[in-house]
VEXDREN-2710 file (C-alpha; in Angstrom, 1 decimal):
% VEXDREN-2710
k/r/px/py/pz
1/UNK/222.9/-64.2/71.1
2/UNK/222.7/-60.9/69.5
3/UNK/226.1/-60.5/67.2
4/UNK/227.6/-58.3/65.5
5/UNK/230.2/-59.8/62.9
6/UNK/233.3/-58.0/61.7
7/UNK/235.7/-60.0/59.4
8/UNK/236.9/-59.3/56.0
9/UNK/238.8/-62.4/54.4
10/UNK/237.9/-65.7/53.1
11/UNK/239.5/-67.2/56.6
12/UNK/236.1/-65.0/58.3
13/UNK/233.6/-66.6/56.1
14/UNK/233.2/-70.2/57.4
15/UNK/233.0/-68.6/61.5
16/UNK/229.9/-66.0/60.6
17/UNK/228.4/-69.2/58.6
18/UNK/228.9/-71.4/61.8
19/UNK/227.4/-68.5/63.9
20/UNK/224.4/-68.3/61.8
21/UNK/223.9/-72.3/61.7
22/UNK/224.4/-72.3/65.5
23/UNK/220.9/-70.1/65.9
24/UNK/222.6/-66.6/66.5
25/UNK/221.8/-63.5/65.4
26/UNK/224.0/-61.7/63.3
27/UNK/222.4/-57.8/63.6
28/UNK/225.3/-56.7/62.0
29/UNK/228.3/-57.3/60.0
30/UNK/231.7/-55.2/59.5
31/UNK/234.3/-55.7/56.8
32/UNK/237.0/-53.5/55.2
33/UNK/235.8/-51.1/52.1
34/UNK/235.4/-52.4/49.0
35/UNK/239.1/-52.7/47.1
36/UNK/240.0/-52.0/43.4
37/UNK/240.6/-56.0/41.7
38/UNK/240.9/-57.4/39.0
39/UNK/241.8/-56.6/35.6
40/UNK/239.5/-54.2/35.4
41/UNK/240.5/-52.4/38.6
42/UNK/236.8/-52.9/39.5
43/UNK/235.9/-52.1/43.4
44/UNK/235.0/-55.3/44.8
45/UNK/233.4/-56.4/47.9
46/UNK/235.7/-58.4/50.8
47/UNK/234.3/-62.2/51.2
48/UNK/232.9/-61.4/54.4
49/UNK/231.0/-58.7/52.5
50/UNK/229.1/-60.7/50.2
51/UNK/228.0/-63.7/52.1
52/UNK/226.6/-61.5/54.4
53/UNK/224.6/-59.6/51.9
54/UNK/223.6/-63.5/51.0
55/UNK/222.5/-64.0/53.8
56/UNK/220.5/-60.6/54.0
57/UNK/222.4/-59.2/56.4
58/UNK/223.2/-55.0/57.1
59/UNK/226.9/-54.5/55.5
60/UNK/228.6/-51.8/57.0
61/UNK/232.5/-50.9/55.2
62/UNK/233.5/-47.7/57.8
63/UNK/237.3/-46.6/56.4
64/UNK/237.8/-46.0/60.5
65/UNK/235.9/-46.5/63.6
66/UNK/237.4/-44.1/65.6
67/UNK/234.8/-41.5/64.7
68/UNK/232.2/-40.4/67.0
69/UNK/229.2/-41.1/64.7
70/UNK/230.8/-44.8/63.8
71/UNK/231.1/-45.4/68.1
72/UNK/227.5/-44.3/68.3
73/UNK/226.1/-46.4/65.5
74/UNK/227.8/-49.4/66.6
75/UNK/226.5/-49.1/70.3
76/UNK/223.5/-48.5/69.0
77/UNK/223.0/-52.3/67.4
78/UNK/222.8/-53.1/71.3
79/UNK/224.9/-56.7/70.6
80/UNK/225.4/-59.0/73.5
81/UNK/228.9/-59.5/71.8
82/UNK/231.2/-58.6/68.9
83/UNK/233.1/-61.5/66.7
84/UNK/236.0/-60.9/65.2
85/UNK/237.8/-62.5/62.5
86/UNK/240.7/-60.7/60.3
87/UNK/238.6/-57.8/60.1
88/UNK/241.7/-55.5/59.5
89/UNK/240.9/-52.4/61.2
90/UNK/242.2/-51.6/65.1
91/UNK/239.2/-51.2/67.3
92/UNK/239.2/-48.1/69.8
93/UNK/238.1/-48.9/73.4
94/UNK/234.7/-47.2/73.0
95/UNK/233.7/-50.5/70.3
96/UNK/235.6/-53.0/72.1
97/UNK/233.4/-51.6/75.3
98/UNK/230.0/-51.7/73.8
99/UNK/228.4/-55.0/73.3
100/UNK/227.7/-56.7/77.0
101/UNK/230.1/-59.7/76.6
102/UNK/233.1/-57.3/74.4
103/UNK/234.8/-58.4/71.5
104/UNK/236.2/-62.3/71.3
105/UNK/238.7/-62.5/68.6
106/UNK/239.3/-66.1/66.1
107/UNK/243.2/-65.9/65.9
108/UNK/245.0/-68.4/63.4
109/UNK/248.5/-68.9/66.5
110/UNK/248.5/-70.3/69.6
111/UNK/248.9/-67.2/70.8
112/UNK/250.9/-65.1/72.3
113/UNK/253.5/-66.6/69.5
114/UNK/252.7/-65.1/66.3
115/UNK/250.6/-62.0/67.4
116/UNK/249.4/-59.7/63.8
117/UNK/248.6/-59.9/60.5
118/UNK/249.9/-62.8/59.2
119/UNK/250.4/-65.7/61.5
120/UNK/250.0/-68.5/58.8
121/UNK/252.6/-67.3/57.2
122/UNK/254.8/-66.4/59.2
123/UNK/254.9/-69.9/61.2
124/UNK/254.9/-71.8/57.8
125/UNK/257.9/-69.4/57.0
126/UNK/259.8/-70.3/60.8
127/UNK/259.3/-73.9/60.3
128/UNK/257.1/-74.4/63.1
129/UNK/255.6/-78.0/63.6
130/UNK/252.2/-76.9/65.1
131/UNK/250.0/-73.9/64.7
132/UNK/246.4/-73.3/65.6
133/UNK/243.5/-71.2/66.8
134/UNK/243.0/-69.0/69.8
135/UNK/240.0/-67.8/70.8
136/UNK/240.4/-64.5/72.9
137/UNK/238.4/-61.5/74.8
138/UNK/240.0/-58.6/72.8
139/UNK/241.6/-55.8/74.8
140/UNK/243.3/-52.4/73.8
141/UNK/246.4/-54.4/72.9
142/UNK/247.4/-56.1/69.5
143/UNK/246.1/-59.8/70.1
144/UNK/247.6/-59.0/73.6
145/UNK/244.0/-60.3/75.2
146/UNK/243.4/-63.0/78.0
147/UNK/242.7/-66.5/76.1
148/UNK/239.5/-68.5/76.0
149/UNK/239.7/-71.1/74.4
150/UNK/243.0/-72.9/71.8
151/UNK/243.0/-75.8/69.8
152/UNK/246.3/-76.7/67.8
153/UNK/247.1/-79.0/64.9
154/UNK/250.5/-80.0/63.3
155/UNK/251.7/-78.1/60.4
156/UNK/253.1/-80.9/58.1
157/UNK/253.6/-79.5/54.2
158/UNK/250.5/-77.8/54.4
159/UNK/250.6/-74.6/52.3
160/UNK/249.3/-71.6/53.1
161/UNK/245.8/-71.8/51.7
162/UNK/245.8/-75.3/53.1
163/UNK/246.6/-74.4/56.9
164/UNK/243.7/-70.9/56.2
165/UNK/240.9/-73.3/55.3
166/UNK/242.2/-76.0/57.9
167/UNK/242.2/-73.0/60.8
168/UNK/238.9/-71.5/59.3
169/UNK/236.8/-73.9/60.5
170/UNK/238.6/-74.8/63.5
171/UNK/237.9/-71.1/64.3
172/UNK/234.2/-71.7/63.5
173/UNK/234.3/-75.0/65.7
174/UNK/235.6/-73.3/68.7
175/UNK/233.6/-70.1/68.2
176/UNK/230.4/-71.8/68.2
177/UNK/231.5/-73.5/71.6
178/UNK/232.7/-70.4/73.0
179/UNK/229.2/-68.9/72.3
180/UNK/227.0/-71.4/73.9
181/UNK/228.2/-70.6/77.4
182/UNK/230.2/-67.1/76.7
183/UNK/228.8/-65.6/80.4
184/UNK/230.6/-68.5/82.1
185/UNK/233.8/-69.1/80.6
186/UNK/236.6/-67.9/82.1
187/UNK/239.8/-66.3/80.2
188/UNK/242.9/-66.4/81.1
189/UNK/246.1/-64.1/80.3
190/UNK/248.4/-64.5/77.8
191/UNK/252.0/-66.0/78.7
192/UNK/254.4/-63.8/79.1
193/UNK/257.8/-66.0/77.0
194/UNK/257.8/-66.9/73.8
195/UNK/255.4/-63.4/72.2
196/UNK/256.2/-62.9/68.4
197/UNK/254.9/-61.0/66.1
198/UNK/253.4/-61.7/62.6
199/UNK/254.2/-58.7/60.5
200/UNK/252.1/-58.0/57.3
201/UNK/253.6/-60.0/54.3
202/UNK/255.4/-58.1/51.6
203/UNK/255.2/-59.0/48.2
204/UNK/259.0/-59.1/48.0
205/UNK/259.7/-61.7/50.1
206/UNK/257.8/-64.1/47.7
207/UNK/261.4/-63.6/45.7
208/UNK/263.2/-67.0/46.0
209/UNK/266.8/-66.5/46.8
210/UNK/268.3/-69.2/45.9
211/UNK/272.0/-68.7/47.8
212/UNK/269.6/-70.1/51.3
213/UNK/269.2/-73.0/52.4
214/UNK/266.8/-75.1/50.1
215/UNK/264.7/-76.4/52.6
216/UNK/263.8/-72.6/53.8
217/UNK/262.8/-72.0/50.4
218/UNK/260.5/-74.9/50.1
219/UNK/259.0/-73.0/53.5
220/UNK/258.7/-69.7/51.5
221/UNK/257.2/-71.9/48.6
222/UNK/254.3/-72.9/50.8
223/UNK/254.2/-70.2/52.7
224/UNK/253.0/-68.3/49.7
225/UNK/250.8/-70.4/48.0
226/UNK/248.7/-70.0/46.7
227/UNK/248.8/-66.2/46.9
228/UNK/250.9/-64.4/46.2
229/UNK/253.0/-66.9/44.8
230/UNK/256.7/-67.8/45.2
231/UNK/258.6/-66.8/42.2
232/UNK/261.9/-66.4/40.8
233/UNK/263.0/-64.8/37.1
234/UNK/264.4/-66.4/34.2
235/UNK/265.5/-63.9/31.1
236/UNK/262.7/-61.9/31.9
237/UNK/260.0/-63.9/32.4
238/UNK/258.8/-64.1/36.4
239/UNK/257.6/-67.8/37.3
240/UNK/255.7/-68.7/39.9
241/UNK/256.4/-71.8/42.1
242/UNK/253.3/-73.2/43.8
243/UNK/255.2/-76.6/44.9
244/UNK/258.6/-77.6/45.3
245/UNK/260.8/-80.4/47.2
246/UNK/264.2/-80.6/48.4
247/UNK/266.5/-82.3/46.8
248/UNK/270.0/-83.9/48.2
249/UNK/272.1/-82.2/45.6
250/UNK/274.5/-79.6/45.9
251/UNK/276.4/-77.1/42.6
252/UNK/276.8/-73.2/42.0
253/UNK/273.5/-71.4/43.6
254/UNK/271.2/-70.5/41.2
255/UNK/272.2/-73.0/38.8
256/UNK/270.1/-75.8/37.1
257/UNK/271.6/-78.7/37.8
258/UNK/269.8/-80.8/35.6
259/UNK/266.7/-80.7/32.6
260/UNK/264.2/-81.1/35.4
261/UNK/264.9/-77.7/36.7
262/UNK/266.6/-78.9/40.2
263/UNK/268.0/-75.3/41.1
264/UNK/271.0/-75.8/43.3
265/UNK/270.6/-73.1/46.7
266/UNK/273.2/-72.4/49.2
267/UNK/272.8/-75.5/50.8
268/UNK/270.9/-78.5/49.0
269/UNK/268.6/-78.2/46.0
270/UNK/265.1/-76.9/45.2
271/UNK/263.1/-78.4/42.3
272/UNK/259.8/-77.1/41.3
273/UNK/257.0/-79.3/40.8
274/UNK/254.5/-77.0/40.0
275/UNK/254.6/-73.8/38.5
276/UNK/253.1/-71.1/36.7
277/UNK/253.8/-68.5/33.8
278/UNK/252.5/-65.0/33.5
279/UNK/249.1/-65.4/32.0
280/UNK/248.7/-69.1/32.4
281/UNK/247.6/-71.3/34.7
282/UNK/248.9/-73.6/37.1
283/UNK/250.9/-76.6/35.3
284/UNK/253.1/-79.5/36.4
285/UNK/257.1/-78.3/35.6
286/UNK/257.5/-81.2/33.6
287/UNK/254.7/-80.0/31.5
288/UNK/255.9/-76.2/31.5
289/UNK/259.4/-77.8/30.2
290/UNK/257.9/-79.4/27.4
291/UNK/257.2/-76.0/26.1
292/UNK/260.2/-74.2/27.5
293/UNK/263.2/-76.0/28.4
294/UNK/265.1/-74.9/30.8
295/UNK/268.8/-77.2/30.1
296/UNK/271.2/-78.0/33.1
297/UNK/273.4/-75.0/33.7
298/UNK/270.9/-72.2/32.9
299/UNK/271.2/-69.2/35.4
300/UNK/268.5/-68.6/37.4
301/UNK/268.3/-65.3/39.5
END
């Protein structure tokens, strides 16, 4: 099939790879602008962005569609269909209209629960046992369109870069299947119980509280990693917490209960067990205590 590919993130690479493997034709590929990164604040291309240029395909990085001149370029690339993965930008009905088959969206829910930005997140963060991928004809609505095609998979302890490559090529998997016989599959409309949505994820939630439960804050632990990073603060100094478990112990919240750095929470205990310090990287917490001790009955906030 003709394609045209618009996806931004790291999750979007592995389904415009599978497309291409398959024997498709990517015409053209979309992705968000290039962003400021970096310690240099230099403008750098999206993932999507580069293995496309790879791959010596047309990059186009439009701020909006909504434009008249943006409608009429992308009709012009004459696609049999449209393939969208986290590609960041609302699409007015005009795009959604133009390729012969639409716009089928790779969503990382089993939707309609966890409808948005960040559904990896979001369900790690809810304590959901499964998650997946939905594959859907896009519509006007926010992943409100009729499904094609789902596939789920438990969620475990997976963290959140885990469960994104995990869903990533699931999403390729079920793309490529979709594709071989898109004309006759048929779709069919959402549920109408049990819609949610997954609003974008704020840096400040990454903040471990530690007067909650301990076993939601191992959640927000993986739910974070590896980026942007749970983290609490200690005189100062911010540490991350990449990995944690729960611990049967209970004492004042927000206290280390021990040398180990068990931190006691509003109901049960969370102790790191991997962490990392401003400028350093990632190290075991028995290895950061070596070099700074944290003693039982340090405040942490």
């Amino acid at each position: 099939m003709r394609i045209i590919f618009m996806g931004t993130p790291d999750f979007a690479v592995p389904v415009m790879e599978a497309i291409i493997a398959a024997g498709h034709e990517v015409v053209c590929a979309y992705s968000q602008p290039p962003r400021r990164a970096g310690r240099g604040k230099k403008l750098q291309p999206s993932p999507v962005h580069l293995a496309a240029e790879a791959e010596g395909i047309e990059v186009r990085t439009p701020v909006s569609l909504k434009p008249q001149e943006e409608k009429d370029a992308f009709a012009a690339l004459k696609a049999d269909v449209a393939v969208v993965a986290a590609y960041g930008l609302l699409l007015p009905v005009a795009i959604l209209e133009a390729p012969e088959h639409g716009c089928v969206n790779v969503h990382a829910s089993i939707l309609p629960r966890w409808r948005g930005a960040a559904p990896i997140q979001r369900a790690i963060l809810a304590g959901d046992l499964t998650t997946g991928v939905t594959i859907m004809q896009m519509e006007k609505g926010l992943d409100t369109g009729p499904m094609i095609l789902t596939r789920t998979t438990p969620i475990q302890r997976k963290n959140a870069g885990e469960l994104t490559d995990e869903l990533a090529a699931m999403g390729a998997q079920l793309m490529v299947e979709v594709l071989e016989d898109l004309p006759r599959r048929t779709a069919r409309p959402q549920p109408n119980l049990g819609v949610t949505h997954a609003a974008k994820i704020d840096k400040a939630e990454a903040r471990l509280d530690f007067t909650h439960d301990a076993a939601l804050l191992e959640r927000q632990v993986r739910a974070f990693a590896p980026r942007p990073g749970a983290f609490f603060e200690l005189e100062g100094e911010r540490i991350r917490v990449l990995e944690a478990e729960v611990i049967a112990r209970e004492g004042v919240a927000g206290t280390a209960l021990d040398d180990d750095l068990t931190i006691a929470c509003g109901y049960s205990a969370l102790r790191p067990t991997l962490v990392q310090r401003a400028g350093k990287p990632a190290m075991a917490t028995e290895a950061m205590l070596r070099g700074r001790p944290i003693p039982a009955g340090t405040e942490i906030r």
